[in-house]
C-alpha positions as CSV (number, residue, x, y, z in Angstrom):
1,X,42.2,-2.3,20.0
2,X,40.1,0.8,19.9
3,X,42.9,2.2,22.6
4,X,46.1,1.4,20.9
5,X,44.4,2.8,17.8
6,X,43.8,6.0,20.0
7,X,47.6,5.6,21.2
8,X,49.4,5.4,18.0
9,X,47.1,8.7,16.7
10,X,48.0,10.9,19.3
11,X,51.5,10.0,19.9
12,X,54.6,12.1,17.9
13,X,53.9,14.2,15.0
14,X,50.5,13.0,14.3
15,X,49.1,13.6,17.9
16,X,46.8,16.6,16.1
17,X,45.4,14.2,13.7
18,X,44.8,11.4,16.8
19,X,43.3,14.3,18.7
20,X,40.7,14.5,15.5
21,X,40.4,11.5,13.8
22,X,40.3,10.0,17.6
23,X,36.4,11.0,19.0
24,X,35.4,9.6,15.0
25,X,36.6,6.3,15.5
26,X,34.8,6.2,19.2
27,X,31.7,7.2,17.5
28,X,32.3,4.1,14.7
29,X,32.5,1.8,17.4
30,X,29.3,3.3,19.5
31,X,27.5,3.4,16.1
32,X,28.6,-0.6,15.4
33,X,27.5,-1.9,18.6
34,X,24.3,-0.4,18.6
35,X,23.9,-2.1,15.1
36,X,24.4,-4.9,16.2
37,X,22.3,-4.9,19.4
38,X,19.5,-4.2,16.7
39,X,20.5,-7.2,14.8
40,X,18.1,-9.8,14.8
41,X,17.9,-13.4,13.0
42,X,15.8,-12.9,10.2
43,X,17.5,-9.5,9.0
44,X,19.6,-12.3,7.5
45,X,18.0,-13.5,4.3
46,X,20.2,-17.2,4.7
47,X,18.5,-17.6,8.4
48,X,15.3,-16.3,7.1
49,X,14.7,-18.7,4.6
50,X,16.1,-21.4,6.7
51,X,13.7,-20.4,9.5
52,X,10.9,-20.9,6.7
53,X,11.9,-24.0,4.9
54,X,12.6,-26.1,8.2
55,X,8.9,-24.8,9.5
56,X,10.2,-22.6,12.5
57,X,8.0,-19.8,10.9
58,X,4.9,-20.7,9.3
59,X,4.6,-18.0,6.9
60,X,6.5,-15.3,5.0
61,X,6.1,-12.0,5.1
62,X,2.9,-10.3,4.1
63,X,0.5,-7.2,4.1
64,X,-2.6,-6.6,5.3
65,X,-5.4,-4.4,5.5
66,X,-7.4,-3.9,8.8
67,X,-10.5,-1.6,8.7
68,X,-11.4,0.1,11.7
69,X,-14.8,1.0,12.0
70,X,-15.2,1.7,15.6
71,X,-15.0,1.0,19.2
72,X,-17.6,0.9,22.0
73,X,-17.2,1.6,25.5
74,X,-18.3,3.3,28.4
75,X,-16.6,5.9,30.5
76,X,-17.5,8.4,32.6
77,X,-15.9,11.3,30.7
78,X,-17.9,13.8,28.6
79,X,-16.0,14.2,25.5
80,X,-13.4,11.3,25.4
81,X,-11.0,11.8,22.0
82,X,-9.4,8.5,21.9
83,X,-7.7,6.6,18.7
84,X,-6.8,2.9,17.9
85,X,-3.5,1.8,17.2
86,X,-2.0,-1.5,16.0
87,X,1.3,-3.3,16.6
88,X,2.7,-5.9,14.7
89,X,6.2,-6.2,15.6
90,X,7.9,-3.3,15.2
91,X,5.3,-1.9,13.0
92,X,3.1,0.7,14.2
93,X,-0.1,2.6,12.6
94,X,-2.6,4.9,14.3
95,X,-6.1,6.3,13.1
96,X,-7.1,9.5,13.5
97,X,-8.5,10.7,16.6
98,X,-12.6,10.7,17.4
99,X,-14.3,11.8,20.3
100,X,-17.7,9.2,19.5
101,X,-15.1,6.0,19.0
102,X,-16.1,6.2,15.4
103,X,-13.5,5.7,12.9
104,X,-14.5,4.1,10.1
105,X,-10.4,4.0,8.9
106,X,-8.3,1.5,6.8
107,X,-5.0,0.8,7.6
108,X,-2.3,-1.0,6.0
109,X,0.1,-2.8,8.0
110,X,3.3,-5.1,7.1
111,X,3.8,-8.6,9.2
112,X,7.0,-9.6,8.9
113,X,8.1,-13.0,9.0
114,X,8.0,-14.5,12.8
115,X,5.7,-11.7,14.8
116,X,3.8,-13.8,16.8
117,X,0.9,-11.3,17.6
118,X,-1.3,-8.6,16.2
119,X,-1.9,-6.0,19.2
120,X,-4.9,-3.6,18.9
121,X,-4.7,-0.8,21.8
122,X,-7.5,1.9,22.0
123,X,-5.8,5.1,23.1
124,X,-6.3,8.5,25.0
125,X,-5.7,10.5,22.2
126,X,-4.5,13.6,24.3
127,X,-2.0,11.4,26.9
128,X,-1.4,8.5,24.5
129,X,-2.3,6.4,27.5
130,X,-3.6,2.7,26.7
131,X,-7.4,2.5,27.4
132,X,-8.2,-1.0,26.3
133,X,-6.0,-3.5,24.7
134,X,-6.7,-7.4,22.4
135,X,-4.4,-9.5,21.3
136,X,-4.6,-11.7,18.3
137,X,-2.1,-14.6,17.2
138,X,-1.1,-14.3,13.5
139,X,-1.8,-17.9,12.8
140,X,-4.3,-19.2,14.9
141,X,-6.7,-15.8,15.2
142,X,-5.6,-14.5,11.7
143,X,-4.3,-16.7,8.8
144,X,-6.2,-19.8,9.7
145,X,-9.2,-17.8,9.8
146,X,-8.8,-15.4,6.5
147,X,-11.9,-15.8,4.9
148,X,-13.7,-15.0,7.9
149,X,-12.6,-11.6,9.5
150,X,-15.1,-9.1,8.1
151,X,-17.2,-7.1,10.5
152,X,-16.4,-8.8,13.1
153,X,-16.8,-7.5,16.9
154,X,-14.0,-8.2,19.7
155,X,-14.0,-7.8,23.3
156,X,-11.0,-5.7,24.9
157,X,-9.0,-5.9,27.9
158,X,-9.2,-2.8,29.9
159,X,-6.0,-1.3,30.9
160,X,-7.7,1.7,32.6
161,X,-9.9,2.5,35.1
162,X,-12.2,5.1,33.2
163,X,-13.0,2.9,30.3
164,X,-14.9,-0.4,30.7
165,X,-17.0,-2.7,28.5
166,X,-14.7,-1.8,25.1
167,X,-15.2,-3.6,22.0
168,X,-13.8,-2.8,18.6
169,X,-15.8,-4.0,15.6
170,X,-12.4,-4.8,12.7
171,X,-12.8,-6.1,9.4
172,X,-9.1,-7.9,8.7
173,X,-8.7,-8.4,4.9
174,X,-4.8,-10.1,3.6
175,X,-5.4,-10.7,0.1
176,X,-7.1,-7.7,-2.1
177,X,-5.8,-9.7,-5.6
178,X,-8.5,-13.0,-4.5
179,X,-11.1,-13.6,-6.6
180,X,-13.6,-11.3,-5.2
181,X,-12.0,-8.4,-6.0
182,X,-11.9,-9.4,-9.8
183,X,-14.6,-9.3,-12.7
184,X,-16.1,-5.8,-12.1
185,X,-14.2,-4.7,-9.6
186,X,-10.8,-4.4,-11.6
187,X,-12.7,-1.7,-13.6
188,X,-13.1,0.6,-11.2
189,X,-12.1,2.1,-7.7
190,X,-8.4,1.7,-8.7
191,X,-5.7,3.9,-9.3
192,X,-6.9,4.6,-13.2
193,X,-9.6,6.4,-11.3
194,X,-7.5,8.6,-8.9
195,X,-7.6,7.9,-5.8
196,X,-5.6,6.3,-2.9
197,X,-5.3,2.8,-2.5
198,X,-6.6,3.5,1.5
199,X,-10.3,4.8,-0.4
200,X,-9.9,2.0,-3.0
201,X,-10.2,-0.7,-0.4
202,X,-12.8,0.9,1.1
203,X,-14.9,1.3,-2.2
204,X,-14.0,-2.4,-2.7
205,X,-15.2,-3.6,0.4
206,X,-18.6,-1.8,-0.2
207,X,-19.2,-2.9,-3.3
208,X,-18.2,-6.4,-2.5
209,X,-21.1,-5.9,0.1
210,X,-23.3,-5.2,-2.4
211,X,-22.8,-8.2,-4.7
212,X,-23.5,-10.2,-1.6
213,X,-26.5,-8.4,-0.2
214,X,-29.6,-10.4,-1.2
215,X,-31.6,-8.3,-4.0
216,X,-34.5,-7.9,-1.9
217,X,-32.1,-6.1,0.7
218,X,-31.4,-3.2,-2.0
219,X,-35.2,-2.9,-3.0
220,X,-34.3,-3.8,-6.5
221,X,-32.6,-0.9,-7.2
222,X,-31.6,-1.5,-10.5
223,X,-32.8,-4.5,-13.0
224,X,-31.2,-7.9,-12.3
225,X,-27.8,-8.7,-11.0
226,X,-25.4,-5.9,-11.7
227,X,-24.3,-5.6,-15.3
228,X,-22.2,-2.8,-15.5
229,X,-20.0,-0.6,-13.4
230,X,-22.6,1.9,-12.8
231,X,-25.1,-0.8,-11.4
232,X,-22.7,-1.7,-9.3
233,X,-21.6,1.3,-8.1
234,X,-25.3,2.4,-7.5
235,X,-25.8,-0.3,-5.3
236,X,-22.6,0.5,-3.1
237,X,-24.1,4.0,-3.0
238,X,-27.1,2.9,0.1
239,X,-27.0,3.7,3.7
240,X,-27.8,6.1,6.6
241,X,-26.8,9.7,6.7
242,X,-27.2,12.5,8.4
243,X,-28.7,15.9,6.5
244,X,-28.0,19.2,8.0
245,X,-30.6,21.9,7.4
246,X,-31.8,25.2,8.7
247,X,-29.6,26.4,11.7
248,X,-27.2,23.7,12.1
249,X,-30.2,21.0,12.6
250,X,-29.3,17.8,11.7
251,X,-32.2,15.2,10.0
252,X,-32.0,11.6,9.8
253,X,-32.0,10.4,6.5
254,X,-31.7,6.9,4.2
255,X,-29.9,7.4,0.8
256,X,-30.1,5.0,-1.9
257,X,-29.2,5.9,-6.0
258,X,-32.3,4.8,-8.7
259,X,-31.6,4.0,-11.7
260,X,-33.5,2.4,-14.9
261,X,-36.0,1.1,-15.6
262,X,-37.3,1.7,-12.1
263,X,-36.2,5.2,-12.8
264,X,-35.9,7.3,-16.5
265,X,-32.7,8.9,-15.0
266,X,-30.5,8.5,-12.4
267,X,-30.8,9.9,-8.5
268,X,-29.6,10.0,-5.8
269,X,-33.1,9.5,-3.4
270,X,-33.9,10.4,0.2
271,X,-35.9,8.6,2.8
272,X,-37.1,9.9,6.2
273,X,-35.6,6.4,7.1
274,X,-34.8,2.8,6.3
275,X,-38.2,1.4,6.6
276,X,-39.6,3.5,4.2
277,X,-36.8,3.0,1.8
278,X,-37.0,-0.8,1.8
279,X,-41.2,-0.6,1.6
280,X,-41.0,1.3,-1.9
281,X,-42.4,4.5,-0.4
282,X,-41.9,7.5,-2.3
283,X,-38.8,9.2,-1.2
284,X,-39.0,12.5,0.3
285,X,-36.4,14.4,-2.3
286,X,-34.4,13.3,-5.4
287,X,-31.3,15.0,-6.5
288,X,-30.3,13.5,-10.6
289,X,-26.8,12.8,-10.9
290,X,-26.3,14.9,-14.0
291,X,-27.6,18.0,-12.2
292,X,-24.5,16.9,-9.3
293,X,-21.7,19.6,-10.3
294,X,-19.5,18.3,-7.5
295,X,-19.3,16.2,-4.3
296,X,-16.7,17.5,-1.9
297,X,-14.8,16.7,1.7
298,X,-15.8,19.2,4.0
299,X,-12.2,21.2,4.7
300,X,-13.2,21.7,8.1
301,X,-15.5,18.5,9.5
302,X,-13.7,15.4,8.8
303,X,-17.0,13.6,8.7
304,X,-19.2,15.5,6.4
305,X,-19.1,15.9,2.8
306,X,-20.5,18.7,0.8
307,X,-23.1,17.9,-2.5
308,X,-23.4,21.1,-4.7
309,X,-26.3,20.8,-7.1
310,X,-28.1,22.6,-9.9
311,X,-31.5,22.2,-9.9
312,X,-33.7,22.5,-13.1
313,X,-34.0,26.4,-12.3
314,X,-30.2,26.3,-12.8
315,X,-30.5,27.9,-9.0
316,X,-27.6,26.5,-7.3
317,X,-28.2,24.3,-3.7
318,X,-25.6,23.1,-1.5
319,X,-26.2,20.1,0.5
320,X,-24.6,18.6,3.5
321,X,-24.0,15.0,4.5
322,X,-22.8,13.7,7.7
323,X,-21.5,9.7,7.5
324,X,-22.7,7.2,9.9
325,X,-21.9,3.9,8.2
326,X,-18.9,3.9,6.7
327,X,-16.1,6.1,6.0
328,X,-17.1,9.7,4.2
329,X,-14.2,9.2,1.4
330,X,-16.3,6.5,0.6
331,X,-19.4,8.1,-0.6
332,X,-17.4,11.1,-2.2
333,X,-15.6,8.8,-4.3
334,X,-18.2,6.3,-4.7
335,X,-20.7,9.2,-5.5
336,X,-18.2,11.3,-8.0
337,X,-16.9,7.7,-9.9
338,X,-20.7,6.9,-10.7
339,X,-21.6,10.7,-11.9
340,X,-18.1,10.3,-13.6
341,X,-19.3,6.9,-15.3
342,X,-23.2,8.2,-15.8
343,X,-21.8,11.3,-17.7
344,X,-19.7,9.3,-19.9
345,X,-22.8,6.8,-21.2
346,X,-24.7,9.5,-22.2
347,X,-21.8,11.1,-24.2
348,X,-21.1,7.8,-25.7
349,X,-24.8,7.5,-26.8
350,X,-24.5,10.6,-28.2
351,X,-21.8,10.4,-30.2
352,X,-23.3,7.2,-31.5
353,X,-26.5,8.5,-32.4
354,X,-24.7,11.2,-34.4
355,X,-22.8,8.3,-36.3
């Protein structure tokens, strides 16, 4: 058809306009089969739902969030920079690239109606060459287990030589509108409070840690069960970190915010370590959240925040943090919401012991 079509253009008077409309029309026809070649099955919303209703798929389409915290292996490199990357279909997402297989990244990922698997691959960041691969079937592995795919650890297959023993630690989360993520929670780390929904789940996932930790675990930081935001943002804001002092030296630190009554005001305390933290010692230094001016991303190490602080000499200090728990975005948003917050109770009794 295509060649009589060619034929009748570029015969008599029209043959100039066969000789340019012609090359168009063989381009139309390239471009449509190759559409079609793409074509699958459930592009067609008729087929799709048919495929649903008669059971053929088991579930419709859906989002999910899977948070990589980090991979362990051995290799005899030096300084291996490798990434993690996950396939669901024809979706693809990558984290960033690490050199100590920490990653400590959320990301979101759409599974379509039909994929069959959820592929993890860790990758040579500099060849993109698979190191280690797992596999995990959407139903069986992930939807018939949904409650139960937080910090979890997984072996890998190894798909090359200079990387054995690999296992990536995932937390796999599919519905962030459950009931956990209600009550408190809808009140803050959410978009009203600026930031992006990869930090929110983060925030969400460590304050949902918190709620569940026993009380003993968080030294009874503040009274009771959390009963405001700020409680329970204080009690997201515990873990290890590292401090860097004097010449580039790094110290080994424990962080945990006091608040009342334990405390009159609120701080964010330091501990030579976790032992001494959860034995009520006294804590080595205490920064109070008012005196915070600002807690920053370091522009140029993408695992260490910056805390500039004002002490009661009004001299100015400038602390450094580097994560080792959890993602850094974390504590500068969960540390600037709860000076944020703290600031805006003390205006409000303020103003109400004016009136």
């Amino acid at each position: 058809m295509i060649g009589l079509a060619l034929r009748g253009l570029t015969g008599g008077t029209g043959g100039l306009i066969g000789m340019i409309l012609g090359p168009a029309l063989v381009v139309l026809a390239v471009c449509g089969c190759m559409k079609c070649a793409r074509f699958r099955m459930r592009d067609c919303s008729c087929i799709k739902h048919c495929l649903r209703v008669t059971g053929c798929d088991t579930f419709d389409d859906f989002e999910m969030w899977v948070h990589v915290h980090e991979v362990i292996y051995t290799t005899r490199a030096s300084k291996l920079s490798t990434a993690v990357r996950l396939i669901a279909g024809d979706q693809q997402v990558t984290t960033d690239a690490n050199t100590r297989g920490i990653f400590h990244k959320p990301l979101s990922i759409f599974i379509t109606q039909g994929t069959e698997a959820l592929v993890v691959e860790l990758l040579d960041a500099h060849e993109m060459k698979v190191l280690a691969t797992c596999k995990f079937d959407i139903v069986k592995d992930i939807l018939e287990h949904a409650n139960n795919l937080k910090d979890k650890v997984y072996p890998m297959k190894p798909k090359s030589k200079g990387v054995v023993n690999t296992k990536v630690k995932l937390t796999m989360v599919l519905d962030m509108d459950s009931e956990q993520e209600k009550g408190l929670l809808e009140g803050i780390a959410g978009e009203d409070d600026g930031i992006s929904p990869e930090t929110g789940f983060l925030l969400r996932q460590e304050l949902n840690k918190a709620v569940a930790q026993p009380r003993d675990s968080t030294a009874e930081l503040v009274a009771d069960a959390p009963q405001s935001e700020i409680d329970l943002l204080a009690r997201g804001c515990v873990g290890p970190l590292e401090m860097f002092g004097t010449w580039g030296r790094r110290n080994a630190v424990y962080a945990a915010v006091l608040g009342p009554p334990a405390e009159r005001k609120y701080v964010l305390a330091l501990w030579n370590d976790e032992h001494e933290f959860r034995k009520h010692q006294r804590s080595t230094k205490e920064l109070e959240l008012l005196r915070i001016e600002s807690v920053m991303p370091d522009p140029n190490r993408d695992n260490v925040f910056i805390i500039n602080y004002v002490d009661k000499d009004k001299r100015r200090q400038r602390f450094n943090f580097q994560h080792l728990d959890r993602n850094r975005d974390v504590w500068v948003e969960m540390l600037t919401l709860l000076i944020r917050k703290v600031r805006a109770e003390k205006d409000k009794k303020r103003q109400g012991a004016r009136h």
